[in-house]
C-alpha positions as CSV (number, residue, x, y, z in Angstrom):
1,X,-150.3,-43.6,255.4
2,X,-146.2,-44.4,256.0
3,X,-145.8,-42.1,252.9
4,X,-147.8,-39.0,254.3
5,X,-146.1,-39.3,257.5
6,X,-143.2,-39.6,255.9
7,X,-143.3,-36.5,253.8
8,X,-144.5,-34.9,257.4
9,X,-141.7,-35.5,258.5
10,X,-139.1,-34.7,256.0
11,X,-140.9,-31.2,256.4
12,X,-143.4,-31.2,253.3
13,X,-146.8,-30.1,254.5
14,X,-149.9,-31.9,253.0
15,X,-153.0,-30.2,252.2
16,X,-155.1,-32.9,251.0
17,X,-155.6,-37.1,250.6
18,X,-157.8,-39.3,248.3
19,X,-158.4,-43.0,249.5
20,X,-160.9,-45.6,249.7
21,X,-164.1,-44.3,251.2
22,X,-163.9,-47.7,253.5
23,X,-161.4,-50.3,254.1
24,X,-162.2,-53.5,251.7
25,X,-165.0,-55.9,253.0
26,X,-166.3,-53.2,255.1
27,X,-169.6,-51.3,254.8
28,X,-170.6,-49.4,257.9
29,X,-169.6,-45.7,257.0
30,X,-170.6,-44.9,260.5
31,X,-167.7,-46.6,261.7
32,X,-164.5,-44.9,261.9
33,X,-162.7,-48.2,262.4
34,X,-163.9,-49.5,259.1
35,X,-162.4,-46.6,257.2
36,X,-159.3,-46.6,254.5
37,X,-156.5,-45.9,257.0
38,X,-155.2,-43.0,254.9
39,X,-158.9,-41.6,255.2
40,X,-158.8,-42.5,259.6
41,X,-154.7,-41.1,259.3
42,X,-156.4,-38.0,257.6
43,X,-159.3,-36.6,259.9
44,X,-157.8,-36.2,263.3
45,X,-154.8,-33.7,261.5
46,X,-157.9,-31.5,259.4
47,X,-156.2,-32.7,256.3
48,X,-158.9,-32.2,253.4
49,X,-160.1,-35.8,252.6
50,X,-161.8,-37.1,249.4
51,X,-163.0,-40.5,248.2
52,X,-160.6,-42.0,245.6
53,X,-163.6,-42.7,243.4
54,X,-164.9,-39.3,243.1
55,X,-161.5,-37.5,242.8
56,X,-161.7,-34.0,240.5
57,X,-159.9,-31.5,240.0
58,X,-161.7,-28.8,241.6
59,X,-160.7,-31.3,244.7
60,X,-157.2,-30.0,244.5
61,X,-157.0,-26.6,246.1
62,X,-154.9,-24.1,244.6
63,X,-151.4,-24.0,245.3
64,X,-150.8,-27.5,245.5
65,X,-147.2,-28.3,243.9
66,X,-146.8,-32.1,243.8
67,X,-149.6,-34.8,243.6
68,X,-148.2,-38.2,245.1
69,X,-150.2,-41.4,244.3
70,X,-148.6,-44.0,246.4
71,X,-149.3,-47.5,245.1
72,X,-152.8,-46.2,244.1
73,X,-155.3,-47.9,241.7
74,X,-157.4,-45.2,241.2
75,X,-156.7,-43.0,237.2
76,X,-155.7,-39.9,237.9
77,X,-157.0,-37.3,235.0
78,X,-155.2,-34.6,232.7
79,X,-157.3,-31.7,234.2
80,X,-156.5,-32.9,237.9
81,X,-152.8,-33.9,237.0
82,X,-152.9,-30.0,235.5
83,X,-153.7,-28.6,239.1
84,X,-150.2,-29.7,240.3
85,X,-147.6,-26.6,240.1
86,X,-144.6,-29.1,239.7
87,X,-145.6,-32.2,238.8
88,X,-147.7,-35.5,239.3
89,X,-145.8,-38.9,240.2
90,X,-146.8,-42.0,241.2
91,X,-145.1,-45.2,242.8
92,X,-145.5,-48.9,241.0
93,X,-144.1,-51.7,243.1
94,X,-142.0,-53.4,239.7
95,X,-139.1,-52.7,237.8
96,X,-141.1,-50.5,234.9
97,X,-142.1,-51.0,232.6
98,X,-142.0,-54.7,233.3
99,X,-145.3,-55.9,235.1
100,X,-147.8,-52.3,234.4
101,X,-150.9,-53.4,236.0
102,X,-152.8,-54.0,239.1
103,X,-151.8,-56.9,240.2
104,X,-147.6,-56.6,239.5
105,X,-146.6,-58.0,243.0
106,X,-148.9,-61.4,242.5
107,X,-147.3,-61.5,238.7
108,X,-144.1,-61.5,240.0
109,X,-144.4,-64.3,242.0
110,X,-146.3,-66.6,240.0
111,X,-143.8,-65.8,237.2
112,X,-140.9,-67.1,239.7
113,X,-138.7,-63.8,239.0
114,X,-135.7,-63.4,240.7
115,X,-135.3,-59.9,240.9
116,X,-137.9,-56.7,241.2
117,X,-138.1,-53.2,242.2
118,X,-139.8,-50.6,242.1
119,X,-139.9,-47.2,240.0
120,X,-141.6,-43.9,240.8
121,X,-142.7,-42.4,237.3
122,X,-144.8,-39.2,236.5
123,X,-148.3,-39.6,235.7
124,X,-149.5,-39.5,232.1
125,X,-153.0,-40.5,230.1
126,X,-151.2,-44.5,229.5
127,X,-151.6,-46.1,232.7
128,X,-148.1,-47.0,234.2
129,X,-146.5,-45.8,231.2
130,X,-144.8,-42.4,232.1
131,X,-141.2,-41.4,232.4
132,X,-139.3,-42.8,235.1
133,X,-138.3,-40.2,238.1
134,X,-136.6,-43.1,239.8
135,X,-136.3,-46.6,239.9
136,X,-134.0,-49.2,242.3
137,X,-133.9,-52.8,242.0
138,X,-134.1,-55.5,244.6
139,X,-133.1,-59.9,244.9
140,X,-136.5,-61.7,245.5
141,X,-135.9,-63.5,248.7
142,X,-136.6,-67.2,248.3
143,X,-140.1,-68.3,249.7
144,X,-142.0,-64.9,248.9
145,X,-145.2,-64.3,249.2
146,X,-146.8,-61.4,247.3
147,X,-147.8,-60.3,251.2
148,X,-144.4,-60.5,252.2
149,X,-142.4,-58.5,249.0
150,X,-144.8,-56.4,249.3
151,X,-144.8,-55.7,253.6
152,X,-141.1,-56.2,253.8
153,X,-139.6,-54.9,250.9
154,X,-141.5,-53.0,248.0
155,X,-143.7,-50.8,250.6
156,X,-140.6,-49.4,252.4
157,X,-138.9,-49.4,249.1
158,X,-142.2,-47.4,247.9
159,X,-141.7,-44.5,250.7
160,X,-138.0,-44.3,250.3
161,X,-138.3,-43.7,246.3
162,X,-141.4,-41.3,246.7
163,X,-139.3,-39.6,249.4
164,X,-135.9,-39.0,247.2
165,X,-138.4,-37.4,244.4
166,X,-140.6,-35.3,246.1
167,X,-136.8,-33.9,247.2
168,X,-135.4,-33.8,243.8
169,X,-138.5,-31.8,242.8
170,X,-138.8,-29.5,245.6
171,X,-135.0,-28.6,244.9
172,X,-135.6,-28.0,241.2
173,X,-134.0,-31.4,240.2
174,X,-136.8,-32.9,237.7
175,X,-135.8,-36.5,236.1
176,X,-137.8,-37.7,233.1
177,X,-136.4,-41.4,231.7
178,X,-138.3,-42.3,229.3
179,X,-139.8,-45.9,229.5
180,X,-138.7,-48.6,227.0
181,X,-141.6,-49.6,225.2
182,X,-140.0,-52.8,223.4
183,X,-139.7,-54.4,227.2
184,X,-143.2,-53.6,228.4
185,X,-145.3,-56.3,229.7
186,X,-148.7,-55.5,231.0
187,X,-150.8,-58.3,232.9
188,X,-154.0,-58.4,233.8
189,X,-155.6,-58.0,237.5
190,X,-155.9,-61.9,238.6
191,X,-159.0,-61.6,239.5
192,X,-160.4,-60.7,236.1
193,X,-162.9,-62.8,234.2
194,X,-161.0,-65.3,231.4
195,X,-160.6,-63.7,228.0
196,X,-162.0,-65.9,225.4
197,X,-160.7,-65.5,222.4
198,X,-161.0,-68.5,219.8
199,X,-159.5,-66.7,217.1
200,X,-156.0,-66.8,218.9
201,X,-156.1,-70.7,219.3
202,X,-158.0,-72.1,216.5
203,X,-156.1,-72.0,213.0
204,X,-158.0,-70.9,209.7
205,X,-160.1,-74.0,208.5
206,X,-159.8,-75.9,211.7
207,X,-162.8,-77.2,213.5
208,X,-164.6,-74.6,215.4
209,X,-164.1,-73.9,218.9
210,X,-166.9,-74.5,221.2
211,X,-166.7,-71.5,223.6
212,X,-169.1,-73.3,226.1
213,X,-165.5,-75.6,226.9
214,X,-162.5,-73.5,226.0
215,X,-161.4,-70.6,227.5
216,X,-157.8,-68.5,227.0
217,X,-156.0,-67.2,230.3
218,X,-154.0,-64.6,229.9
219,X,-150.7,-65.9,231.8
């Protein structure tokens, strides 16, 4: 929502917005107070909504230039990405491609790193792997909570970043740094099940492992 206001604004119009069909823990559809706040944000200015989950691309009308996916979760395909004139771009809150995943604030925390960012790349068919459009760095501040990066720094950090593109683009200024691929890191969403995978702790011809009391977390 800060980021479509934002590009109000800075005098971009917005013909369209994909979010949650409700806000998380909710279920009564018939309640405008339990929707996604970009969805709520969306209706009272007759911007065409659609639900995340069911995004196509006949969703994107024609015309459309540049397709912004702030901090979204949701895959965005190659025949959607295609119905954007300019391009497709997308805002991860890490320095990329350190931490591609879901949950990159919560890694960075538990991982005790002292310094993040975050990086606004375009789109591609590798999650979180695309060429870089922009990227700036920030100090962790001691005592941070994923909640509190995220809130106080990486969010406003998110609309800044998105901002500066959509700019570069709209002025015919297109940056395309390719991401690293030795220094990629990819961790999983935290609340995934544990991978178990005996073969990556038991050497050839030791005893068996007993899956019913081992289990590897991927850390």
């Amino acid at each position: 929502m800060e980021v479509a206001d934002a590009l109000l604004d800075a005098g971009h119009k917005m013909v369209g917005a994909a979010a949650p069909r409700l806000r998380r823990g909710h279920s009564d559809e018939s309640n405008a107070m339990s929707w996604d706040r970009l969805r709520a944000w969306a209706y009272p200015r007759d911007v065409q909504w659609t639900d995340a989950a069911e995004l196509r691309a006949m969703h994107i009308p024609d015309g459309v230039d540049i397709i912004v996916a702030a901090h979204s979760h949701a895959f965005i395909g190659r025949r959607t990405r295609a119905r954007a004139a300019v391009a497709t771009i997308g805002y991860h809150p890490s320095l990329l491609p350190l931490h591609r995943g879901r949950d990159a604030i919560r890694w960075t925390i538990r991982d005790g790193d002292k310094v993040t960012g975050g990086s606004v790349y375009h789109l591609t068919e590798r999650t979180d792997a695309g060429p870089l459009a922009a990227q700036e760095h920030l100090l962790v501040p001691p005592g941070s909570t994923a909640q509190s990066l995220w809130r106080e720094h990486l969010a406003p950090l998110g609309v800044r970043l998105l901002l500066r593109v959509v700019a570069d683009l709209a002025e015919g200024r297109r940056i395309e740094v390719p991401q690293d691929e030795k220094l990629a890191t990819w961790e999983p969403a935290m609340d995934s099940a544990p991978l178990f995978k005996p073969e990556l702790i038991a050497l050839p011809g030791a005893t068996p492992v007993d899956s019913n009391k081992w289990a590897l977390y991927a850390q």
